[in-house]
C-alpha positions as CSV (number, residue, x, y, z in Angstrom):
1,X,-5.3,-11.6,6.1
2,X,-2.6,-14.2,6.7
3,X,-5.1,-16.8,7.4
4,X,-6.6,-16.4,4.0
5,X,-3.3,-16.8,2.4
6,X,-2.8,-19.8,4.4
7,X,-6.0,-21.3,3.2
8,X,-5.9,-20.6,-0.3
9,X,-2.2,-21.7,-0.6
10,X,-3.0,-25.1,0.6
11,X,-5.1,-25.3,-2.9
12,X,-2.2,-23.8,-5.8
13,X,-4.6,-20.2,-5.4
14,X,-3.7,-16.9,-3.9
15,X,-5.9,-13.9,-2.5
16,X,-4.7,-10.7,-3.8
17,X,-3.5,-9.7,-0.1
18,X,-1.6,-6.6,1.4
19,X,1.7,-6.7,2.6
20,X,0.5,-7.9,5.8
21,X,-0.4,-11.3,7.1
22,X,-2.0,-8.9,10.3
23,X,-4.1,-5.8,8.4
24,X,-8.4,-7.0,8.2
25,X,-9.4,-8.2,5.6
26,X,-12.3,-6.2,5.3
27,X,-11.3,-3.3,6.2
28,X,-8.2,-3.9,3.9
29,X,-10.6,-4.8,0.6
30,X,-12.8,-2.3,1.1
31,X,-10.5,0.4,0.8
32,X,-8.8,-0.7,-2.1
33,X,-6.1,-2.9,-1.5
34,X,-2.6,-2.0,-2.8
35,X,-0.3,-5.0,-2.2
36,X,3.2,-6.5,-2.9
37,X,1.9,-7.6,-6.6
38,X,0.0,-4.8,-7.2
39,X,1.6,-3.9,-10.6
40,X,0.6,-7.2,-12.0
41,X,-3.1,-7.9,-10.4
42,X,-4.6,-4.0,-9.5
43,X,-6.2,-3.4,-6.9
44,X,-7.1,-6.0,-4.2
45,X,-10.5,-4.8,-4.9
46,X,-11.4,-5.5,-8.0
47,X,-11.0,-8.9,-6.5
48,X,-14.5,-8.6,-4.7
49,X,-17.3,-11.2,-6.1
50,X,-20.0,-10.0,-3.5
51,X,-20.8,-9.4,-0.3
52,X,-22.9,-9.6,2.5
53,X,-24.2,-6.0,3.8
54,X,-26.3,-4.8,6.8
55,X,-27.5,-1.5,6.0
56,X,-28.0,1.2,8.2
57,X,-31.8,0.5,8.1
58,X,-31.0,-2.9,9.6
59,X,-31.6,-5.1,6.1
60,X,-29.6,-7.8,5.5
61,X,-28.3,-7.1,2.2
62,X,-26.6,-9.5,-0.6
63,X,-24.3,-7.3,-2.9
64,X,-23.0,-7.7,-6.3
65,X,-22.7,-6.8,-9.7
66,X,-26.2,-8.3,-10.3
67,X,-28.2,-7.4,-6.6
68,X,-27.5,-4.0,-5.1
69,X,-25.2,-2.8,-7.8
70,X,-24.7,0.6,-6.8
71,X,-23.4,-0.9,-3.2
72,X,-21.5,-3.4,-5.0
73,X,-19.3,-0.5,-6.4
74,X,-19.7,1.4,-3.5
75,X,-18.3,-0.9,-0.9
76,X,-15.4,-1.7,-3.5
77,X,-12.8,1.7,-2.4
78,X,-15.9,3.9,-0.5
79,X,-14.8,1.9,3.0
80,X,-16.6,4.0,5.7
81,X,-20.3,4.3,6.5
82,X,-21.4,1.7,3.7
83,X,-22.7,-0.5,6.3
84,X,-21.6,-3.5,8.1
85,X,-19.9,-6.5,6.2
86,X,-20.4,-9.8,7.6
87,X,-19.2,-11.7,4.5
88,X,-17.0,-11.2,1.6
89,X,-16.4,-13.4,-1.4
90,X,-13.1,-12.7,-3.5
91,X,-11.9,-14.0,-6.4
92,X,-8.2,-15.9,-6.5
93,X,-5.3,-16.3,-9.0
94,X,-4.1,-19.6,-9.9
95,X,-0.5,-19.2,-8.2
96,X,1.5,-21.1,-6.6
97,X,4.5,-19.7,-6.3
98,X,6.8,-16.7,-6.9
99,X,10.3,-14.7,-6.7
100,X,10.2,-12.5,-4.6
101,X,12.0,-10.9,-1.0
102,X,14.2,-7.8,-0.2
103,X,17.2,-6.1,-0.3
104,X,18.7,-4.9,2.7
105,X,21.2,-2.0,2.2
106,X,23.2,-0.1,4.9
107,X,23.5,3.7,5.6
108,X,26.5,4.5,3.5
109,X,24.5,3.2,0.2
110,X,21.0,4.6,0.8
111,X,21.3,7.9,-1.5
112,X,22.3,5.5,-4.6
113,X,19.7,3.1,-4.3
114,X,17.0,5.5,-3.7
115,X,18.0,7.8,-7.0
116,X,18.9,4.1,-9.1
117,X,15.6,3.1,-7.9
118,X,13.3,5.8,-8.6
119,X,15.1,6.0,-11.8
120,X,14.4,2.4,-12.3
121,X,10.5,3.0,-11.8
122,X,10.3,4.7,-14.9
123,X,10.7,1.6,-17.5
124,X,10.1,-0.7,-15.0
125,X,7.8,-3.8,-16.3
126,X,4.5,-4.2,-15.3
127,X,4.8,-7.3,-14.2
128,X,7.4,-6.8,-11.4
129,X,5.9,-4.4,-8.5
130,X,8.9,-2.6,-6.2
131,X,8.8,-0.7,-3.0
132,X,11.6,0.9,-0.8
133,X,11.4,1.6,2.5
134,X,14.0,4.2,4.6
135,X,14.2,3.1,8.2
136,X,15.4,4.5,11.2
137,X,16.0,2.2,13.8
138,X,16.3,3.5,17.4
139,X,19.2,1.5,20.1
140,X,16.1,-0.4,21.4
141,X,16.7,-4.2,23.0
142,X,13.7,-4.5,20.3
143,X,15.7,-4.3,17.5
144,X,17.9,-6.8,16.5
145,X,21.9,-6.4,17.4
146,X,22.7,-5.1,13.7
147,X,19.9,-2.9,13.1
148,X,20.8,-0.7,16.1
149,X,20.7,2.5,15.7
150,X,20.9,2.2,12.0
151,X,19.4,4.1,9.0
152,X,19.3,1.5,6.3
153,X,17.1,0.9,2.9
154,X,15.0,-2.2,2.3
155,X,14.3,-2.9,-1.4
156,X,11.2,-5.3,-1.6
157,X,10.6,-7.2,-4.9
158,X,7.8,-9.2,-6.3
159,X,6.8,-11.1,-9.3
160,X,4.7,-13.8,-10.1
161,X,6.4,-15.8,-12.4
162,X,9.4,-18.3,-13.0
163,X,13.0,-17.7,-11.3
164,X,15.0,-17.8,-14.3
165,X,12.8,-14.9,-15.6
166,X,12.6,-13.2,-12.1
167,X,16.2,-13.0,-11.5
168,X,16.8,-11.0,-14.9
169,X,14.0,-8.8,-13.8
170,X,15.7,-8.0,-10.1
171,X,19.4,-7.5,-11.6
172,X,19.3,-4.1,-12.5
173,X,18.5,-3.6,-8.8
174,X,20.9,-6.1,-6.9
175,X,23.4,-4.3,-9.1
176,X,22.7,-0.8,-7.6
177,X,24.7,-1.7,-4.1
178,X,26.2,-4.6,-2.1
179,X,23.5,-5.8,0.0
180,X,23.8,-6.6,3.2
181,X,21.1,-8.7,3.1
182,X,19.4,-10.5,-0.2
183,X,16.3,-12.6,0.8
184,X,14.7,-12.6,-3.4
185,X,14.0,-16.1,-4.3
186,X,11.5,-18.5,-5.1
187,X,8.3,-18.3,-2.4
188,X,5.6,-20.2,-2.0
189,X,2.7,-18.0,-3.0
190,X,1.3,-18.2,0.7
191,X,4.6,-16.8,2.5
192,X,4.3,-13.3,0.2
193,X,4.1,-11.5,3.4
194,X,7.8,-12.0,3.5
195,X,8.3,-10.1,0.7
196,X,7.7,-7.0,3.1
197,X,8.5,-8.4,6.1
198,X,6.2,-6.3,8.2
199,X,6.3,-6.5,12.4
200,X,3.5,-8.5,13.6
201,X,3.2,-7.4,17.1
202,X,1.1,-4.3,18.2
203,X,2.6,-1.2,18.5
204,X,2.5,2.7,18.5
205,X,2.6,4.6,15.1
206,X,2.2,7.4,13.5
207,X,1.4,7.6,10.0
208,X,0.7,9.5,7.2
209,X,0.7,9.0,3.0
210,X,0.1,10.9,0.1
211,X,0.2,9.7,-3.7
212,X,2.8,11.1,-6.0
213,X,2.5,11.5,-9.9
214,X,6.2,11.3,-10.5
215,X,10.0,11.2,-8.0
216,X,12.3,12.9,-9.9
217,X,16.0,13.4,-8.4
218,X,14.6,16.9,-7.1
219,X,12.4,14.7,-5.1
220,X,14.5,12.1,-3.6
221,X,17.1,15.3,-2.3
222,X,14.0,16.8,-0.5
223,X,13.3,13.1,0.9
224,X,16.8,12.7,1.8
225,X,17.4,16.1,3.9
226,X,14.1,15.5,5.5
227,X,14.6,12.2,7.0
228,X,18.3,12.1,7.5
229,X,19.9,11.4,10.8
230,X,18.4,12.9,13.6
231,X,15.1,13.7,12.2
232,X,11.4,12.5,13.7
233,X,10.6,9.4,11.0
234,X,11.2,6.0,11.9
235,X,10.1,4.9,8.5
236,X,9.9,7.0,4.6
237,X,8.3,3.9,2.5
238,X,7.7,4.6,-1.3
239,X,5.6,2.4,-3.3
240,X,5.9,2.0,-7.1
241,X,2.1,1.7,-8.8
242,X,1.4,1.5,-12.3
243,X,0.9,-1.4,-14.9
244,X,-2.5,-3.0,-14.1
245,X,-3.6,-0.2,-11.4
246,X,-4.3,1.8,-14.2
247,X,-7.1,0.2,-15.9
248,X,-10.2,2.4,-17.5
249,X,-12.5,2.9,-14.4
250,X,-15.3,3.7,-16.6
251,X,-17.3,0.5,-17.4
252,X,-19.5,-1.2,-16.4
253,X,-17.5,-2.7,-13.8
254,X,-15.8,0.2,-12.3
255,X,-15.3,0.6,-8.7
256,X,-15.3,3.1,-6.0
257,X,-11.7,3.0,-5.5
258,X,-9.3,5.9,-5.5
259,X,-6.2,6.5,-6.7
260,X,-5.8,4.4,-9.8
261,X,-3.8,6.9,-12.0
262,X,-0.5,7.6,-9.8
263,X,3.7,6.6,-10.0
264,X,4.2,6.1,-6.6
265,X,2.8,6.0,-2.8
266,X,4.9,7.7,-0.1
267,X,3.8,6.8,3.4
268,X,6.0,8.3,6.5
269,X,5.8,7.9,10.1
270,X,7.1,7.2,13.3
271,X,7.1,4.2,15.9
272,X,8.9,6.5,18.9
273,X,6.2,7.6,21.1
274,X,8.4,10.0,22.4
275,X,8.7,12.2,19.0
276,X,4.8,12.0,17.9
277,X,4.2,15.6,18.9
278,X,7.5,16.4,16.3
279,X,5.3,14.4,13.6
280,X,2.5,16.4,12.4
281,X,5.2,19.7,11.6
282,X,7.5,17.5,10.0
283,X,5.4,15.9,7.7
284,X,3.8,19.4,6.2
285,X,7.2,20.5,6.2
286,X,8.1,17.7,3.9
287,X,4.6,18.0,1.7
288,X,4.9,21.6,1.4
289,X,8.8,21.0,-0.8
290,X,6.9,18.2,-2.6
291,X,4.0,19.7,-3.4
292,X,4.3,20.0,-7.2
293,X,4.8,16.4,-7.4
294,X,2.1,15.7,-4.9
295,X,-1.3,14.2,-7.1
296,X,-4.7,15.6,-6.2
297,X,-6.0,12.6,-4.5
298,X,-4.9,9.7,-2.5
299,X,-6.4,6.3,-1.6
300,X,-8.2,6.2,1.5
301,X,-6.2,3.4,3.2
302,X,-3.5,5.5,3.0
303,X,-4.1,8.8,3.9
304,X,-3.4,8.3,8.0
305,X,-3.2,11.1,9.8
306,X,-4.6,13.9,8.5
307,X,-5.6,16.1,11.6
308,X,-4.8,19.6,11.4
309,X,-2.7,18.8,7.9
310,X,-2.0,21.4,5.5
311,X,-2.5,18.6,2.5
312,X,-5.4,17.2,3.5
313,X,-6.3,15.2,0.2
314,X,-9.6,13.9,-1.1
315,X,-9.4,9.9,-1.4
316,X,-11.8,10.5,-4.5
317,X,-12.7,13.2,-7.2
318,X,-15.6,15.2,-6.8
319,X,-17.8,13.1,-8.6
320,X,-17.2,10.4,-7.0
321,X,-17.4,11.6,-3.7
322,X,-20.9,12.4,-4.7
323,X,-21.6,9.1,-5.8
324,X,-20.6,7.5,-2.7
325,X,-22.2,9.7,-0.6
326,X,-25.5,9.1,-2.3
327,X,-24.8,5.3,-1.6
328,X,-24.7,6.3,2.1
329,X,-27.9,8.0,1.8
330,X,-30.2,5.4,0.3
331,X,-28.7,2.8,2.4
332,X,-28.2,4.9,5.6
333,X,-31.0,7.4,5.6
334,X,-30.7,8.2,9.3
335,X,-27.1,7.9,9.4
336,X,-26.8,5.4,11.9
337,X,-22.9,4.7,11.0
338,X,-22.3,8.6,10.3
């Protein structure tokens, strides 16, 4: 993904990327895409002008609104057993730059920036697309000196427009808690992965999401007792979705891709190898008090783990779990990629 960005910067454009210069691209579009300006441009896949296709029949296939169509909306959200994609055509934005970074808050301030936040999300503008992530960071030589054995919050921030008007936007937020850290400025459009500042070196994880249609206070005290000091997460990351996410899915144009009408993503996990087996139990634990706020499906690039879970959402409705898998069928009669 970072590549892309890389490119397309060099020409004032931008790729409606994740928040991670290392996820596939394909892989990453396919599924739906749900990045760090999410509120503002949708989903990443909406973004997809065609495609390049080898069915499971072994054609070469050209896909698009106008050749293939039911493929074209297929491969946009449907990811798995569509057929092999050897080349994909996106659509950029005309952007050059943004405000946008994090705000890095230590233990002692996490509970009031998680409940100012959450409260936040509610009137939030469209335009401006939040996350926060809870972290856990073990004594590891790994980790640098003052993340150490730390529980902290990260705040990331992003919108595509001036400073001046950026800085208004994010001040409600800086003015939750003394940050230790405050890295929101202007960026060029093709360093937006430091927005999120993800770890691009390989590692172990263990990860699971589900898609929540609302984070009351009630929700942030079960999130806070579950992965407080001493528990088995590394990581409790919510996302805030919305704004142009939410877009009618029935037209002409519509898409494959699941989860369009949702608040907020929570994704949870682990990085210490040495706790996965603590994982699985702890994360139904933690679904089973937030059930009632828990929506009915998910997006399939987020669902992770779901062996043995006792949520084990649908990435898509009924109907369009049909749909898709009568795509697979005409394209894949014999189930090669089943």
């Amino acid at each position: 993904m970072g590549s892309v960005v890389a490119l397309a910067a060099a020409h004032g454009l931008l790729p409606i990327a994740g928040s991670s210069p290392n996820v596939g691209v394909v892989g990453y579009l396919i599924g739906g895409g749900l990045g760090p300006l999410a509120r503002t441009y949708g989903f990443s896949s909406d973004y997809i002008a065609g495609a390049t296709v080898v069915s499971g029949a072994g054609e070469v296939l050209e896909v698009s609104a106008t050749e293939n169509p039911d493929l074209f909306w297929a491969i946009r959200g449907g990811k798995y057993e569509l057929g092999v994609v050897t080349e994909i055509r996106v659509r950029l934005v005309e952007l050059a730059s943004l405000y946008g970074g994090f705000l890095l808050f230590g233990t002692d301030d996490i509970e009031r920036v998680l409940r100012g936040w959450s409260s936040w999300t509610t009137t939030a503008p469209d335009e401006v697309s939040t996350s926060l992530a809870l972290m856990s960071f073990p004594d590891m030589e790994q980790v640098p000196p003052f993340l150490r054995g730390r529980r902290v919050a990260m705040l990331r921030f992003g919108y595509p427009g001036a400073a001046s008007e950026g800085e208004a936007l994010a001040a409600p937020l800086r003015a939750l808690a003394e940050a230790e850290m405050d890295t929101i400025g202007t960026l060029a459009a093709g360093d937006i992965a430091q927005i999120h500042n993800d770890p691009t070196d390989p590692g172990p994880s263990w990860l699971r999401g589900v898609f929540l249609t609302a984070f009351p206070d009630d929700a942030a005290s079960i999130l806070l007792e579950t992965v407080g000091e001493g528990s088995p997460f590394t990581i409790a990351e919510l996302r805030h979705y919305g704004g142009s996410l939410m877009q009618e899915t029935d037209t002409e144009d519509s898409s494959a891709v699941g989860g369009r009408e949702v608040h907020m993503s929570i994704g949870f996990g682990g990085f210490n190898p040495g706790r996965f087996a603590e994982l699985p139990a702890a994360s139904d634990r933690m679904l089973d008090r937030l059930e009632q706020w828990i929506a009915p499906f998910t997006n399939i690039n987020f669902r992770g783990d779901q062996v043995g879970a006792r949520h084990p959402l649908s990435a898509w409705p009924d109907a369009t779990n049909e749909r898709i898998a009568d795509v697979r069928r005409k394209y894949d009669p014999d189930g090669v990629f089943r």
